[in-house]
Residue frames as a rotation matrix with the C-alpha (Angstrom) as fourth column:
UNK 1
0.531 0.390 -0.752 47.33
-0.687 -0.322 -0.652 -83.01
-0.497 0.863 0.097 34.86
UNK 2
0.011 -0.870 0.493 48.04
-0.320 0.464 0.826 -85.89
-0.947 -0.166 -0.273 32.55
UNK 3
-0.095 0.001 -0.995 48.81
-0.829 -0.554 0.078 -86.01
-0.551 0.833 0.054 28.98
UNK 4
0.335 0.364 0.869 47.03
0.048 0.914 -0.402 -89.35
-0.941 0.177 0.288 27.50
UNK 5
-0.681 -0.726 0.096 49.81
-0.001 0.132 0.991 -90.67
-0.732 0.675 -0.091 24.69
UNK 6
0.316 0.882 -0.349 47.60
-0.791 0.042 -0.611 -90.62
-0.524 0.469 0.711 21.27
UNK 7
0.609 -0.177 0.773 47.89
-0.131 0.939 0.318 -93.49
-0.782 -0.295 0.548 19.15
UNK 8
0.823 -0.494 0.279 49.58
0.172 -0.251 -0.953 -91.82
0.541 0.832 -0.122 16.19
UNK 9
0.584 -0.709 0.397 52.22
-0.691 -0.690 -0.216 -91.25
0.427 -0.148 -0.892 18.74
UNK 10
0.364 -0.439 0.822 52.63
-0.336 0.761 0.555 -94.80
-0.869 -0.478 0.129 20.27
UNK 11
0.890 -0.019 0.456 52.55
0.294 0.787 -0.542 -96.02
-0.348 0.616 0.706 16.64
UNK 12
0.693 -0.480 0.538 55.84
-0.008 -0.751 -0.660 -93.85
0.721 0.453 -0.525 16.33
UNK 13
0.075 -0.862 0.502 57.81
-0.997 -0.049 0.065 -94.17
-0.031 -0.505 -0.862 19.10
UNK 14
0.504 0.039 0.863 57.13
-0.173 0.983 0.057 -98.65
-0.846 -0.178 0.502 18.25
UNK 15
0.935 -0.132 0.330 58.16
0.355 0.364 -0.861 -98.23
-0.006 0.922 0.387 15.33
UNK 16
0.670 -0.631 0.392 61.32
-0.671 -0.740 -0.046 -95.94
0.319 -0.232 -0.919 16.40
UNK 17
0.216 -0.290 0.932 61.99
-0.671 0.649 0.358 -99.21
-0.709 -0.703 -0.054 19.02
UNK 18
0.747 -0.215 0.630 61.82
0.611 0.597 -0.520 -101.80
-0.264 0.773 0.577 15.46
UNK 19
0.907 -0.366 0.210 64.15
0.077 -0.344 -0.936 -99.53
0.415 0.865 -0.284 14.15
UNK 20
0.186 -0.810 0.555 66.92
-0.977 -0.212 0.019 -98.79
0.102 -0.546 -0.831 16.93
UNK 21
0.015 -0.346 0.938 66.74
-0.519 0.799 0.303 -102.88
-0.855 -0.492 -0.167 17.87
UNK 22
0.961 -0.080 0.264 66.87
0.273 0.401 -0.875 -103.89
-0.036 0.913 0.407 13.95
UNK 23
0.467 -0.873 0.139 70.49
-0.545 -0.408 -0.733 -101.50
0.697 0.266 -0.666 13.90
UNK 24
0.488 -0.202 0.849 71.18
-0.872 -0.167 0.461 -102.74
0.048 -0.965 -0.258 16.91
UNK 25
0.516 -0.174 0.838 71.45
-0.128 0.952 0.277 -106.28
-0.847 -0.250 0.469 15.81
UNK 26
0.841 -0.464 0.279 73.57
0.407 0.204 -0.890 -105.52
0.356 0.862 0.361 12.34
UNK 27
0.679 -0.414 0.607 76.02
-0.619 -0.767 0.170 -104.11
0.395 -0.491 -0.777 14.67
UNK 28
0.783 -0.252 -0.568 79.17
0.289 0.957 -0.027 -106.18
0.551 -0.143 0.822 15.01
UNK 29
0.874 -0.486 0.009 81.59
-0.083 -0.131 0.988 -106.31
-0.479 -0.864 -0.155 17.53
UNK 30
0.603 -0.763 -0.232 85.18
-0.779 -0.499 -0.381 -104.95
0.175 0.410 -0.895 16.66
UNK 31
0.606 -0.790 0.092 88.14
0.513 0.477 0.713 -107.43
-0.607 -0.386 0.695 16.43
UNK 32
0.887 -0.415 0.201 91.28
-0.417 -0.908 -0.036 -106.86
0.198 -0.052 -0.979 16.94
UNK 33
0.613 -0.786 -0.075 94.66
0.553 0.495 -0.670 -108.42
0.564 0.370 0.738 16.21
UNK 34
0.640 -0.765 0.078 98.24
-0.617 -0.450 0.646 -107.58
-0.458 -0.461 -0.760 17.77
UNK 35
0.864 -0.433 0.255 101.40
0.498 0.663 -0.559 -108.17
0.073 0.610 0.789 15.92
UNK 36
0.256 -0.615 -0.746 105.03
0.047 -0.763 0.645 -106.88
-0.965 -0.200 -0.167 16.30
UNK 37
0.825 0.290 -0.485 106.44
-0.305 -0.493 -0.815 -105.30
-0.476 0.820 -0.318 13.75
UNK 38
-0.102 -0.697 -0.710 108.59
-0.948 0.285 -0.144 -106.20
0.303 0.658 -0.689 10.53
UNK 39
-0.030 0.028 0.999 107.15
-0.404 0.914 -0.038 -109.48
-0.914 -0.405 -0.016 10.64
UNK 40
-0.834 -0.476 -0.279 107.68
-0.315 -0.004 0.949 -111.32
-0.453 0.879 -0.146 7.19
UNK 41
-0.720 0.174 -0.672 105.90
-0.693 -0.127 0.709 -111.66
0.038 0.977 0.212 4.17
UNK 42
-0.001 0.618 -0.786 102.59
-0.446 0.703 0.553 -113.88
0.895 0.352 0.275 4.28
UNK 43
-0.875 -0.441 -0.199 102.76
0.009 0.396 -0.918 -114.18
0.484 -0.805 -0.343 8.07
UNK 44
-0.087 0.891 -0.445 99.55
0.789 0.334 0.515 -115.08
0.608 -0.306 -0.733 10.24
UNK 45
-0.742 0.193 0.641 97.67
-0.176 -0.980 0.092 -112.46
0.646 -0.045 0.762 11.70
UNK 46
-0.470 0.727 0.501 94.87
-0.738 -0.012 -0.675 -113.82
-0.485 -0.687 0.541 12.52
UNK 47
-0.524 0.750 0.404 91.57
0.847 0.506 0.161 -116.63
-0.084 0.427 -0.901 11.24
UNK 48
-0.654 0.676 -0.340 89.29
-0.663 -0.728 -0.174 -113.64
-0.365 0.111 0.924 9.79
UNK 49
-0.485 0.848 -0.216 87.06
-0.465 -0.041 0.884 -116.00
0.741 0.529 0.414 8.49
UNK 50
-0.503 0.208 -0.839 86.99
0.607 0.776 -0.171 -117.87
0.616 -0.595 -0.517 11.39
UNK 51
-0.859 -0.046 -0.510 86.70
0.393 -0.697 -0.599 -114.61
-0.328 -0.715 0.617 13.74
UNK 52
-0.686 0.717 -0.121 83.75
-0.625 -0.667 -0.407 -113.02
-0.373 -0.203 0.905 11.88
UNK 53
-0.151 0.720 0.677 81.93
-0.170 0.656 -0.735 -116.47
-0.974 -0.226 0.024 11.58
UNK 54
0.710 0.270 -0.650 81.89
-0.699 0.384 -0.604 -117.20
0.086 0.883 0.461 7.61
UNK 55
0.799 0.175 0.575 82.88
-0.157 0.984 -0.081 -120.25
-0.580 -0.026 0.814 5.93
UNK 56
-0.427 -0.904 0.029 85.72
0.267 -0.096 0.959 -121.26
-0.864 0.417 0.282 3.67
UNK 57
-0.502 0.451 0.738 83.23
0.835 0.030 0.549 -121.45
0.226 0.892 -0.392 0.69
UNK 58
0.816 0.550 -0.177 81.74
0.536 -0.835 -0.122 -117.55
-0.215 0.005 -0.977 1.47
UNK 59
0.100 -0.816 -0.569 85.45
0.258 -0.532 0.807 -116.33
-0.961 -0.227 0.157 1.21
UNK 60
-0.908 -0.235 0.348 85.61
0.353 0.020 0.935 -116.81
-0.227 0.972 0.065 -2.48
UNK 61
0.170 0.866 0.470 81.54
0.985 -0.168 -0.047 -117.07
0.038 0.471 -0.881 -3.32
UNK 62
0.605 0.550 -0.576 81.37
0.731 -0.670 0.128 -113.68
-0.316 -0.498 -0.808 -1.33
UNK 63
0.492 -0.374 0.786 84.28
0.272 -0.792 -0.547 -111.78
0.827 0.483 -0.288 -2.77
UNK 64
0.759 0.203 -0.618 86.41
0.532 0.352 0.770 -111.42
0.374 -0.914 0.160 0.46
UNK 65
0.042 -0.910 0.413 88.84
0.697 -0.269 -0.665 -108.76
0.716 0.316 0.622 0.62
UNK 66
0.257 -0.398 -0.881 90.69
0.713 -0.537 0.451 -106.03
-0.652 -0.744 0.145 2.88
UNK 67
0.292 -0.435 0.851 91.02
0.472 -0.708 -0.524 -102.62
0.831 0.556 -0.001 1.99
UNK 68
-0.247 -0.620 -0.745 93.12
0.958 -0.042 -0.283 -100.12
0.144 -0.784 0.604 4.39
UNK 69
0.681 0.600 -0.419 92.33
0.709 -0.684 0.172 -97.06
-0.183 -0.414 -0.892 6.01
UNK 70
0.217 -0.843 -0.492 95.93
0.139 -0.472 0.871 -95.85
-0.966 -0.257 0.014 5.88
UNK 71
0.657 0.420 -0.627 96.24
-0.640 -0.129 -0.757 -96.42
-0.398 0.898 0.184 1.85
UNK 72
-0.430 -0.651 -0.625 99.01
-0.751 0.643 -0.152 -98.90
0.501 0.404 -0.765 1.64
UNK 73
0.783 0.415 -0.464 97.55
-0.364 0.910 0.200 -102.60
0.505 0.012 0.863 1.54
UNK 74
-0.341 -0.756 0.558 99.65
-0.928 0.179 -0.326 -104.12
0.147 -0.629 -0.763 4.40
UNK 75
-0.431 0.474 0.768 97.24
-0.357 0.692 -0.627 -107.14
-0.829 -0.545 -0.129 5.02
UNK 76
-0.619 0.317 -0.718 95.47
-0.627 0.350 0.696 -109.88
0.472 0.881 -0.018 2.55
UNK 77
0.223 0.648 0.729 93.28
-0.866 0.475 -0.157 -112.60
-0.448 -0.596 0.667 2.80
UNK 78
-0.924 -0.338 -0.178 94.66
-0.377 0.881 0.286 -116.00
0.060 0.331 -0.942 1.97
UNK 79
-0.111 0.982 -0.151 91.41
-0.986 -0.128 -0.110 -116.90
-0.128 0.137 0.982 0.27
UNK 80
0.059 0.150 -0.987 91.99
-0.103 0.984 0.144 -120.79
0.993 0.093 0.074 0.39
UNK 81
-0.484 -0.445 -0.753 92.21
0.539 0.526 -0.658 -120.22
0.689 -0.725 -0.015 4.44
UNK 82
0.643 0.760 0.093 90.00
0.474 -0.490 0.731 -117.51
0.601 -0.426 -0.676 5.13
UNK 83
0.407 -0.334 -0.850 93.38
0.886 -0.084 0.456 -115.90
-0.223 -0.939 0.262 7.10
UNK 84
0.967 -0.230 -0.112 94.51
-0.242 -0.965 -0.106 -112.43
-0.083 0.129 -0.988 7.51
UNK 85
0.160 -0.985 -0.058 98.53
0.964 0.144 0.223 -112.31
-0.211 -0.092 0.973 6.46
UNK 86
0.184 -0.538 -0.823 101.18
-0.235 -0.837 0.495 -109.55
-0.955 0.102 -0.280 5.65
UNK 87
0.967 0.008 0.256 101.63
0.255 0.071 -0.964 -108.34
-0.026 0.997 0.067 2.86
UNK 88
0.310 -0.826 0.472 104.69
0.216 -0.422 -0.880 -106.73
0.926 0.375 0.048 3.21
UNK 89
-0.666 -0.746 0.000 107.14
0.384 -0.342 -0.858 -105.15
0.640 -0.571 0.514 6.35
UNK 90
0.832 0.537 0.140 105.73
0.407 -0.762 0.504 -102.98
0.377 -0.362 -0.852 8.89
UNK 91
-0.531 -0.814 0.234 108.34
0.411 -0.489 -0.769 -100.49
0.741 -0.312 0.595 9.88
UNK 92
0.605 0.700 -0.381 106.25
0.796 -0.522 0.305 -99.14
0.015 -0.488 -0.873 13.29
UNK 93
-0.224 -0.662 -0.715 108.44
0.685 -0.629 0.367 -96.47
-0.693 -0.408 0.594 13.41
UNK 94
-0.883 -0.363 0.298 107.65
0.383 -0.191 0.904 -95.37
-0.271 0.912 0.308 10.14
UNK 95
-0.511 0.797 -0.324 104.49
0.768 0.592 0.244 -96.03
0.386 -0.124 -0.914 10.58
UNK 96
0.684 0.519 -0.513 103.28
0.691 -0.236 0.683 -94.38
0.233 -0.822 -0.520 13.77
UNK 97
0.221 -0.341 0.914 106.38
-0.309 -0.913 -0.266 -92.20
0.925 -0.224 -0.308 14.66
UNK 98
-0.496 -0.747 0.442 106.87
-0.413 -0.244 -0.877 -91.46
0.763 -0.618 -0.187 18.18
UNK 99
0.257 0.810 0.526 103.49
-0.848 -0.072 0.525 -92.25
0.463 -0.582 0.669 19.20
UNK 100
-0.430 0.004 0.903 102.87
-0.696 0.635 -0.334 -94.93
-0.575 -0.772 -0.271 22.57
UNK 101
0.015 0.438 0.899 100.33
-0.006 0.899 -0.438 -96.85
-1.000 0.001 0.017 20.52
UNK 102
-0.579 -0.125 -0.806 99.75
-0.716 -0.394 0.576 -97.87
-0.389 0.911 0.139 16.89
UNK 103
-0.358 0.219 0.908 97.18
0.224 0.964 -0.144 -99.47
-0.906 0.152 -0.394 15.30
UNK 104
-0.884 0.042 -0.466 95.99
-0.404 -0.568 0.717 -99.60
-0.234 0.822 0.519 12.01
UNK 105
-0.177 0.787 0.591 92.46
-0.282 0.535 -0.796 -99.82
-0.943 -0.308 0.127 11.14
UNK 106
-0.967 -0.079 -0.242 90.75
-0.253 0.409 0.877 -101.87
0.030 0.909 -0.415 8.10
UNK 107
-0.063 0.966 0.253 87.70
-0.687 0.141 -0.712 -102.76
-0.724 -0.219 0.655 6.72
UNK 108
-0.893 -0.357 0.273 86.62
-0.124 0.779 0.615 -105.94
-0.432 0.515 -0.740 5.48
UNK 109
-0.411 0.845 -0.343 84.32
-0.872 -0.474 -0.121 -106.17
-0.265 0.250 0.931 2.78
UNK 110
-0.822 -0.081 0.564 82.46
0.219 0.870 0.443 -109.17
-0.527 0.487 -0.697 2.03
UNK 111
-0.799 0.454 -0.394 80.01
-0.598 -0.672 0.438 -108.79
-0.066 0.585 0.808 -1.07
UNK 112
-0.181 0.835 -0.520 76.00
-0.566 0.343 0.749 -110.81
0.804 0.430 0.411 -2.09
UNK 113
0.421 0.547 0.724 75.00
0.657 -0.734 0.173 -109.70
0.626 0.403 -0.668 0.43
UNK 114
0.153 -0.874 0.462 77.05
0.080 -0.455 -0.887 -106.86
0.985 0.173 0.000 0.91
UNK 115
0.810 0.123 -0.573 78.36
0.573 0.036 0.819 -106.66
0.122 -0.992 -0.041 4.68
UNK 116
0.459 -0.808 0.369 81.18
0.199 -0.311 -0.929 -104.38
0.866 0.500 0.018 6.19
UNK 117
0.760 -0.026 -0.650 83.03
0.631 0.271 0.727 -105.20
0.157 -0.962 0.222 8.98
UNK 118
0.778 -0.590 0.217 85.61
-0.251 -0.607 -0.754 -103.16
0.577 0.532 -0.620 10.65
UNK 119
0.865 -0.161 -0.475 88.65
0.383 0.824 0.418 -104.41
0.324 -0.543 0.774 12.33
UNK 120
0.606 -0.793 0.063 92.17
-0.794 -0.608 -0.021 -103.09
0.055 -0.037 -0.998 13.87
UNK 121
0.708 -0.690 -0.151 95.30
0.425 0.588 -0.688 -104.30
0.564 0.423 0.710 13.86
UNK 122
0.793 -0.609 0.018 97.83
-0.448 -0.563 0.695 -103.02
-0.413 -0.559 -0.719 16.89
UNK 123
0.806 -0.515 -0.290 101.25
0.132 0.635 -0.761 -103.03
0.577 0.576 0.580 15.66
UNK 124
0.969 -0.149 -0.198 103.86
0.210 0.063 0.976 -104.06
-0.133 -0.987 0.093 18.64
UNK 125
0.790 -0.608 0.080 107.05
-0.419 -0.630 -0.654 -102.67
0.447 0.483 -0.753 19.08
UNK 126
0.917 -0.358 -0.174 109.96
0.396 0.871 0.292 -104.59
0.047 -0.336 0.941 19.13
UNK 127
0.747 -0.594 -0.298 112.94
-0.334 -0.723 0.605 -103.43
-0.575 -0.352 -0.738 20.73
UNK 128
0.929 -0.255 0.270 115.52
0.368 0.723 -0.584 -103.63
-0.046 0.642 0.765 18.33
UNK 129
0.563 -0.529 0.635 118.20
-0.434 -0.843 -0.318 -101.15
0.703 -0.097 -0.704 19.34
UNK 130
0.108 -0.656 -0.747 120.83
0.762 0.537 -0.362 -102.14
0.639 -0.530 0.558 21.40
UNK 131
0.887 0.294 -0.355 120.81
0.457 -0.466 0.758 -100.33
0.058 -0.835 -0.548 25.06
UNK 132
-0.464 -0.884 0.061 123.60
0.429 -0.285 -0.857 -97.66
0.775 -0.372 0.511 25.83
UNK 133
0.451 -0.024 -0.892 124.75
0.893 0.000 0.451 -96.68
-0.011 -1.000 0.021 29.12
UNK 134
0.998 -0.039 0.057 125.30
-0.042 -0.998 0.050 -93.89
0.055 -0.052 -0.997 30.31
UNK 135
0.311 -0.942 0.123 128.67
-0.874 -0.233 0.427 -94.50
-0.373 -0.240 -0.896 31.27
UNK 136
0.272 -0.002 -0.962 130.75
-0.600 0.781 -0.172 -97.76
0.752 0.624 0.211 29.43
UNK 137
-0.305 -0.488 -0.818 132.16
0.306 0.763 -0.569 -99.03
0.902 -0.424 -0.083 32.55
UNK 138
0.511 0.700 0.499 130.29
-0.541 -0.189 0.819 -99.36
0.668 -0.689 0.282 35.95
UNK 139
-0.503 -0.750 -0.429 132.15
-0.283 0.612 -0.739 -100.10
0.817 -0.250 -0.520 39.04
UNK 140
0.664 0.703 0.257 129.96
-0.360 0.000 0.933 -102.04
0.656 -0.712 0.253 41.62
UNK 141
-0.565 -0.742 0.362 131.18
-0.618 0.090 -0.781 -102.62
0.547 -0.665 -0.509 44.81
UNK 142
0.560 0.823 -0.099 129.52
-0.543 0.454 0.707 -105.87
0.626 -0.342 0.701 46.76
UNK 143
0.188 -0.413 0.891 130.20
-0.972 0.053 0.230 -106.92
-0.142 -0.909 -0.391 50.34
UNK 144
-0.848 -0.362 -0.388 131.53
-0.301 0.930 -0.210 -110.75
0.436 -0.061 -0.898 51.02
UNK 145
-0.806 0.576 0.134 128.26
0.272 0.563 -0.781 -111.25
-0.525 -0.593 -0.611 53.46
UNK 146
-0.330 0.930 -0.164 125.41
-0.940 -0.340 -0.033 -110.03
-0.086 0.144 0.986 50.61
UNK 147
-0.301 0.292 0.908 122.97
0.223 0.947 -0.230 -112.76
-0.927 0.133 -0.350 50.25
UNK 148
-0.791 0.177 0.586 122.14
0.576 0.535 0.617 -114.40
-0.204 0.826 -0.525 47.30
UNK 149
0.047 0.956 0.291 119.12
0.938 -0.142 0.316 -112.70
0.343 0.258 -0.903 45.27
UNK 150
0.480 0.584 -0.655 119.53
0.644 -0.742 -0.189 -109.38
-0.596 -0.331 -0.731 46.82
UNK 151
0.599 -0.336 0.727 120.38
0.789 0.091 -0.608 -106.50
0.138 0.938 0.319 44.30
UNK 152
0.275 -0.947 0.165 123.18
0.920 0.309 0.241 -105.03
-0.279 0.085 0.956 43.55
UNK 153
-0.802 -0.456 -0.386 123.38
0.162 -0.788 0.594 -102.18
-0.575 0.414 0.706 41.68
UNK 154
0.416 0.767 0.488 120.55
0.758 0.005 -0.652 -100.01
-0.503 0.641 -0.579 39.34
UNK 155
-0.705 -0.709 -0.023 122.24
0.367 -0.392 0.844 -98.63
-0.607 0.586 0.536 36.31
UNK 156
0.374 0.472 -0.798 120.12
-0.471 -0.645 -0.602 -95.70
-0.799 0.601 -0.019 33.87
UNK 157
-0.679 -0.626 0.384 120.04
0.162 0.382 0.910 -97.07
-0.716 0.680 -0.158 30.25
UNK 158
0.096 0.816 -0.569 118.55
-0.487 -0.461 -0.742 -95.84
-0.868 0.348 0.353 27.16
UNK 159
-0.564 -0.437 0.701 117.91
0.274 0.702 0.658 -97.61
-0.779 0.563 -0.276 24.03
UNK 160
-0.572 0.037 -0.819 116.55
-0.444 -0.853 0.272 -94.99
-0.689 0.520 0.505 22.42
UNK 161
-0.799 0.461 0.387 112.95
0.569 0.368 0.736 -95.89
0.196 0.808 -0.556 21.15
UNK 162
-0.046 0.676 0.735 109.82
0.320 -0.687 0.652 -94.41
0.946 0.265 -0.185 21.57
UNK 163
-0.185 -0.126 0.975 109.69
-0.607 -0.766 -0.214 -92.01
0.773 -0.631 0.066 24.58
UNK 164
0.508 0.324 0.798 107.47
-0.850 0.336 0.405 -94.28
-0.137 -0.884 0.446 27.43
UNK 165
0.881 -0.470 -0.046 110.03
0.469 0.883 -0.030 -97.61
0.055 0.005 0.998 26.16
UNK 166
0.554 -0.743 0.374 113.18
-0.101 -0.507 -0.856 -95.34
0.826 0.437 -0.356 25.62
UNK 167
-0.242 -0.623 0.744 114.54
-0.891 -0.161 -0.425 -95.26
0.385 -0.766 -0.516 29.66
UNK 168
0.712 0.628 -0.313 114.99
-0.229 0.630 0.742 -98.24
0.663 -0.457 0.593 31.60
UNK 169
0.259 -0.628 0.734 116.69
-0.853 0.208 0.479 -99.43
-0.454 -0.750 -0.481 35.03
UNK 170
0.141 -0.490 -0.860 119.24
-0.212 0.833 -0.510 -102.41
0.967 0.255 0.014 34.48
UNK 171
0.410 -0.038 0.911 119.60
-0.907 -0.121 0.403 -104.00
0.095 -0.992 -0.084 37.94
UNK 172
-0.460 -0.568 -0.683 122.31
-0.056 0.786 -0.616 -106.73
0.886 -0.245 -0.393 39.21
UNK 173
0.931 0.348 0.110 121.20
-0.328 0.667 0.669 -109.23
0.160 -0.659 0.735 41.15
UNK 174
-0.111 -0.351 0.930 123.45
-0.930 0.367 0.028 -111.47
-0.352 -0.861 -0.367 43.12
UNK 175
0.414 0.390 -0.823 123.42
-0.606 0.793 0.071 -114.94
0.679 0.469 0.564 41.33
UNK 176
0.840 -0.168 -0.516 125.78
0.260 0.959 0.111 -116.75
0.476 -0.228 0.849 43.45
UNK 177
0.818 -0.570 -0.076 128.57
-0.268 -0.495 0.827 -116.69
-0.509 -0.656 -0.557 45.62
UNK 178
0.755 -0.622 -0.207 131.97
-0.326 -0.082 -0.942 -116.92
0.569 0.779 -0.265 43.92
UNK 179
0.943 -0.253 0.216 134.86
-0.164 0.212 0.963 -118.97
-0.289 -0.944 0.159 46.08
């Protein structure tokens, strides 16, 4: 038994196909940026016009601008360059907390005729804490016959940032023989 498609129903599911491969093609691929944090004032992010393919003359014509998911305006567009900068600090800590990752997302709007792109921004954590040991003084004990390169000692140290960066092994090596 087979059900013969009528043609009010092909002319519906073609037109369904014009419609899914019309969205399909205003659909832009995400970019994405990495930056550590508490970088200064009017630093380079990225080429955003370059990255989502407009010109230097659509930045201005078009009204080019960043607005933030988060509500503070970290990012601009340096509209004579078409580049993403900072507007200000990022504290990631502040920021994000404890969390492993941080990013912050944004949409760029560009206006006649109106387009909206969306983009992230990962912000990298930079270890800025000095490391304590567990103990302040570490006595290693190393034979006259080690060779060169082989190690020495692995010492626990914490330097007390987020949790999965917070522990790490310190490990003497052997540079050289002493005579």
């Amino acid at each position: 038994m087979t059900k013969r498609m009528g043609y009010r129903d092909w002319r519906w599911q073609a037109l369904w196909w014009h419609h899914f491969f019309l969205l399909w093609s205003t659909i832009d691929g995400q970019t994405r940026y990495s930056i550590p944090e508490e970088m200064e004032r009017g630093s380079l992010v990225g080429n955003l016009a370059k990255d989502l393919g407009l010109g230097l003359s659509d930045i201005f014509d078009r009204k080019l601008h960043v607005a933030s998911e988060a509500g503070e305006q970290y990012f601009s567009v340096d509209a004579g360059k078409g580049e993403l900068v900072v507007n200000d600090r990022i504290d990631r800590e502040a920021l994000c907390g404890q969390s492993a990752s941080c990013v912050l997302p944004l949409q760029v709007v560009v206006e006649n005729p109106l387009q909206l792109h969306r983009i992230e921004v990962e912000i990298r954590d930079v270890n800025d804490n000095a490391p304590n040991f567990l103990k302040s003084d570490h006595v290693i004990e190393i034979a006259e016959s080690t060779v060169v390169g082989v190690p020495a000692s692995h010492t626990l140290c914490c330097a007390f940032k987020i949790p999965a960066q917070s522990f790490s092994y310190w490990m003497l090596v052997i540079a050289a023989v002493l005579q």
